[in-house]
C-alpha positions in Angstrom: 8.8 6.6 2.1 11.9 5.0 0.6 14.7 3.1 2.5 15.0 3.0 6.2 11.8 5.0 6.8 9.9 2.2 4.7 11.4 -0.6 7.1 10.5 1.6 10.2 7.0 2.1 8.7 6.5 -1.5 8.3 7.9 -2.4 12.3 5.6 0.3 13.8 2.5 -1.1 12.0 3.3 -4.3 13.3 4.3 -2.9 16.7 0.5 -0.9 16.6 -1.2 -4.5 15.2 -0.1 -6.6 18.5 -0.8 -3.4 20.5 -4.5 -3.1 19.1 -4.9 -6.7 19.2 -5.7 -7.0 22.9 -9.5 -5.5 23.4 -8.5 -4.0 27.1 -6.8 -1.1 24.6 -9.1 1.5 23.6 -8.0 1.9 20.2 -10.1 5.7 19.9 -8.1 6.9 22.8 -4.6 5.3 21.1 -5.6 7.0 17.9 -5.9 10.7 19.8 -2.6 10.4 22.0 -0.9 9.2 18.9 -2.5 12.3 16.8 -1.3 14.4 19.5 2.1 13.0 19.3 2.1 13.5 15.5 1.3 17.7 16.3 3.5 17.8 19.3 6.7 17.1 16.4 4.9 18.7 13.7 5.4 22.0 15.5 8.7 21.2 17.3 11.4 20.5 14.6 14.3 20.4 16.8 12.7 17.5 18.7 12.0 16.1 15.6 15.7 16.0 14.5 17.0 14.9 17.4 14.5 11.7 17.3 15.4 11.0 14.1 19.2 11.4 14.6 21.3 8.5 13.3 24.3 9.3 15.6 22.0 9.0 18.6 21.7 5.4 20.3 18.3 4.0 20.0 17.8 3.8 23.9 18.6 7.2 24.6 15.9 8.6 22.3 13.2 6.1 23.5 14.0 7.2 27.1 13.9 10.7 25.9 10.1 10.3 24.6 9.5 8.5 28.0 10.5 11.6 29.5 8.7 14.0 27.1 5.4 12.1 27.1 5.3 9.8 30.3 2.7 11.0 32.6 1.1 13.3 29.3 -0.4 10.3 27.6 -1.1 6.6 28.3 1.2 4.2 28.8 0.6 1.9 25.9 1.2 5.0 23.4 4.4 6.4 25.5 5.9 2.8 24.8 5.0 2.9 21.3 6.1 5.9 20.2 9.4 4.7 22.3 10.1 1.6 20.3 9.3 4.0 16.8 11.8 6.4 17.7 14.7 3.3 17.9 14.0 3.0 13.9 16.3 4.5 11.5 14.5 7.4 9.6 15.4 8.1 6.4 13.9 11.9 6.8 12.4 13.7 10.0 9.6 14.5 8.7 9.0 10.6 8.1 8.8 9.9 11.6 6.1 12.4 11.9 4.3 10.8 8.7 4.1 7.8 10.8 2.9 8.7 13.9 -0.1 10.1 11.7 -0.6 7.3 10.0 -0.7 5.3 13.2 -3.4 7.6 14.4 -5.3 7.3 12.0 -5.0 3.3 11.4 -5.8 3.1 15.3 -9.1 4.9 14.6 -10.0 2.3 11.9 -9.2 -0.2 14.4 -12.0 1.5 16.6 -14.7 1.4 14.0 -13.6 -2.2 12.9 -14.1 -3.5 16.5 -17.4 -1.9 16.0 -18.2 -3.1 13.0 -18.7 0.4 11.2 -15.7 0.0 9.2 -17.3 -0.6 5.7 -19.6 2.4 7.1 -16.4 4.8 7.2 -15.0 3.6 3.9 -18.2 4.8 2.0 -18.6 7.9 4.4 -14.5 9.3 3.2 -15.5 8.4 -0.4 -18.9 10.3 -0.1 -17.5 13.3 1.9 -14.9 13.8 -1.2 -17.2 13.7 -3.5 -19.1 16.5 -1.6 -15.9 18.5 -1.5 -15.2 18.3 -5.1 -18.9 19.2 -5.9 -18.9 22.2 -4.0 -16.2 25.0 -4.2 -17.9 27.0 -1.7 -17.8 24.6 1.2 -14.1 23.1 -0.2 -13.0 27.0 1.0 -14.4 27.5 3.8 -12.3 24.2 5.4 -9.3 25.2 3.6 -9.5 28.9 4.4 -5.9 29.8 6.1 -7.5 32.9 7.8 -10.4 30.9 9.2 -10.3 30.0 12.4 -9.8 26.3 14.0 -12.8 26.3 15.8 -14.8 27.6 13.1 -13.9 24.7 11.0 -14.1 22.1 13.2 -18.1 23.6 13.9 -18.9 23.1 10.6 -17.4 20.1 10.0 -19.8 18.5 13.4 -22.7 20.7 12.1 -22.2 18.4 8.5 -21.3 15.2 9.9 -22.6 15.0 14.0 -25.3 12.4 13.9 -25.2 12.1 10.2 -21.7 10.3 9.9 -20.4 7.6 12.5 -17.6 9.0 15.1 -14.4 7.3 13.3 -15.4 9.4 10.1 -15.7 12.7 12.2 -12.6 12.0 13.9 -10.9 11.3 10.4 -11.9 14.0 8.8 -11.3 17.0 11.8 -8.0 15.6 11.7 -7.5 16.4 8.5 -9.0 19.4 7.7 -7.7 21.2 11.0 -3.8 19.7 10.2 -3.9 19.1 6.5 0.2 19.2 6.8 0.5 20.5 3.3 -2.3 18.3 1.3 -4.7 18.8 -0.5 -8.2 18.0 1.0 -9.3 15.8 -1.5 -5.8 13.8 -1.3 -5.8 13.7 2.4 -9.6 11.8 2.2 -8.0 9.8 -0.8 -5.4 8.6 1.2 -7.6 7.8 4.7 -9.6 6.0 2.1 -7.2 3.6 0.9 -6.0 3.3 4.6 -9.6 2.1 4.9 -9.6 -0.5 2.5 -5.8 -2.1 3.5 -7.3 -2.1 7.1 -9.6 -4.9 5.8 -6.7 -5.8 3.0 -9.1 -5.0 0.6 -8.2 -2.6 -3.1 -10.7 -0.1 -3.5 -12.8 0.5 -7.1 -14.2 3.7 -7.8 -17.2 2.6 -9.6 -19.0 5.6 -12.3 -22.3 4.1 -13.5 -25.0 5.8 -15.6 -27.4 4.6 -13.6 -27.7 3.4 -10.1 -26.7 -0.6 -9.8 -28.6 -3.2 -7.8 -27.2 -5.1 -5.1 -26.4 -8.2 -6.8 -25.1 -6.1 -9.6 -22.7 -4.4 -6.9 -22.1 -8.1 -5.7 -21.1 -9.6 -9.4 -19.1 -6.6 -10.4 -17.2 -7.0 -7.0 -16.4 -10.4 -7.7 -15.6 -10.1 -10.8 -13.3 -7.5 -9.8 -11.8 -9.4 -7.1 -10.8 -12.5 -9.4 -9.0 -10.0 -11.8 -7.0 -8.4 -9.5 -6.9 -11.5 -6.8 -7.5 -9.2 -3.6 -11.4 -8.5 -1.9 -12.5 -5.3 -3.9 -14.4 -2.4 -2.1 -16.7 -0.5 -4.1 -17.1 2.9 -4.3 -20.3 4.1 -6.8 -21.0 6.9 -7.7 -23.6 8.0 -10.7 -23.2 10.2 -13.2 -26.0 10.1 -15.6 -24.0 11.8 -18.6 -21.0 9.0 -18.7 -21.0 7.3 -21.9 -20.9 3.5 -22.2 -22.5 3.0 -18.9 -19.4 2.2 -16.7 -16.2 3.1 -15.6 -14.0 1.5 -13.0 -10.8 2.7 -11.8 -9.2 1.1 -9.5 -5.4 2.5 -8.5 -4.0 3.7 -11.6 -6.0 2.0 -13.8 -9.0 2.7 -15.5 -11.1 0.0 -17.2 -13.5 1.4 -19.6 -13.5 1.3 -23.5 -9.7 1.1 -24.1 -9.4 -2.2 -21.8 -13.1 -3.8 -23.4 -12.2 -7.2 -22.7 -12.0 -7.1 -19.1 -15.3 -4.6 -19.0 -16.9 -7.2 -21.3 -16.0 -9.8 -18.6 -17.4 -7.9 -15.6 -20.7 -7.1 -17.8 -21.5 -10.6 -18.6 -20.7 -11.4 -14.7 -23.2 -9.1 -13.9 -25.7 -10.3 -16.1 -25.5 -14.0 -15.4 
C-alpha cells in the first residue's frame, strides 16, 4: 500500500491494538467477524466503492457499516470496521486488504494470549515447506473445480490435532479465499505477520545438518545484533547444501558472497 491507504493501514492497526488489548475481547471471535467482513466486500464491489469513496463524508459511511453489519456481528468489530471505513483509501481493494490483515493479526493475538504464538510461526513455515515439497497436495488446495468443503476436509484431516487452532484457522483462510495469491506467498506473508506480532525479523535458516539448541540460540543472537531486531528462526535441513549454511533473512542472503558476517555467526556458534 502506498499513500493514504498506508496511513489508514497504520490507524486501523492501532485502532485493533487498543481493541485487543482489553482480555474481556475474544480476539478468535474478532479475527472470524473481521474475516467475514473482508468476504462480505470481496464479493460486493459496489459496497466496496462506495466505502472507499473520497466524496463521501466519513460519518455517513461509518453509519452505513453500522447499518450493514450491526446486529450481524459483535459490537466491538461493527465499531471497528466503522472507524476503518472514515480513512482515506488510496484503492478499494485496499480497504479489503486491511480488513484481512486485521483478521488475521487478531488471530495471532489469540494464540499470543495463549502462548502458542512461536508454535504458529514454525507451524506456517513448516506447512510451506510441505506445500513446496509436494505438487500433488499443492493442487488439490489450489484446484479451482474442487470444492470448498473438500478443501477445507483435507486441510483438518492434515492439521486437526496435529497443528494448534490459530494455524488451522490461518491457513483455511487462505487456501479457501487465496484472493489471487499464490499459496506459498499467502503462508509467506501470515508468516512474517507472525514474526512483527512479536516485532521480531524472521531467518530462514538451511543447514546441512540439524543444529543444537544452543547453536540455534548463538546463531539467533548473532543474528539479532547484526540486524538490531529479536530474530525468529526458521530451519530447515538440506543435506546437499554446500558450505553448511545459508541464512536469508528478507532479501538477503548471507552465505559465501557475504563470508564475513557468516564467519561472525560461525565463530558465535562455536564459542
Amino acid at each position: 500500500m502506498t499513500g493514504a491507504s498506508r496511513e489508514a493501514l497504520t490507524a486501523a492497526r492501532e485502532r485493533l491494538d487498543a481493541l485487543t488489548d482489553s482480555t474481556s475481547v475474544d480476539a478468535a471471535k474478532l479475527a472470524d467477524e473481521l474475516a467475514a467482513v473482508t468476504a462480505l466486500l470481496d464479493r460486493e464491489a459496489g459496497l466496496r466503492r462506495v466505502l472507499t469513496d473520497p466524496a463521501q463524508p466519513g460519518d455517513a459511511k461509518a453509519t452505513l457499516v453500522q447499518r450493514l453489519l450491526g446486529g450481524q456481528i459483535g459490537g466491538e468489530t461493527v465499531d471497528l470496521v466503522a472507524g476503518i471505513v472514515r480513512s482515506r483509501w488510496s484503492q478499494s481493494r485496499d480497504l479489503v486488504d486491511a480488513l484481512e490483515e486485521l483478521a488475521n493479526l487478531a488471530d495471532l493475538t489469540a494464540a499470543q494470549r495463549t502462548g502458542t504464538l512461536d508454535d504458529v510461526e514454525d507451524e506456517l513455515f513448516r506447512f510451506g515447506r510441505i506445500i513446496s515439497s509436494s505438487s500433488e497436495l499443492r493442487s488439490a488446495l489450489t484446484d479451482r473445480a474442487a470444492g470448498t468443503s473438500a478443501k477445507v476436509e483435507l486441510l483438518h484431516r492434515l492439521l486437526g490435532g496435529r497443528a494448534k487452532p490459530t494455524t488451522e484457522r490461518l491457513v483455511t483462510r487462505l487456501v479457501t479465499a487465496p484472493r489471487g495469491r499464490s499459496l506459498e506467498t499467502g503462508l509467506e506473508s501470515l508468516s512474517k505477520l507472525a514474526a512483527d506480532r512479536r516485532n521480531r525479523m524472521v531467518a530462514v535458516v538451511t543447514t546441512a545438518v540439524p543444529l543444537s539448541d544452543r547453536q540455534k540460540q548463538r546463531l539467533g543472537a548473532a543474528l539479532a545484533k547484526l540486524y538490531g531486531r529479536q530474530m525468529h528462526l526458521n530451519i530447515d535441513v538440506d543435506p546437499e547444501l554446500i558450505g553448511g549454511i545459508r541464512v536469508q533473512v528478507g532479501d538477503e542472503t548471507i552465505n559465501g558472497s557475504l563470508a564475513d558476517r557468516l564467519e561472525d555467526a560461525a565463530r558465535r556458534m562455536a564459542s
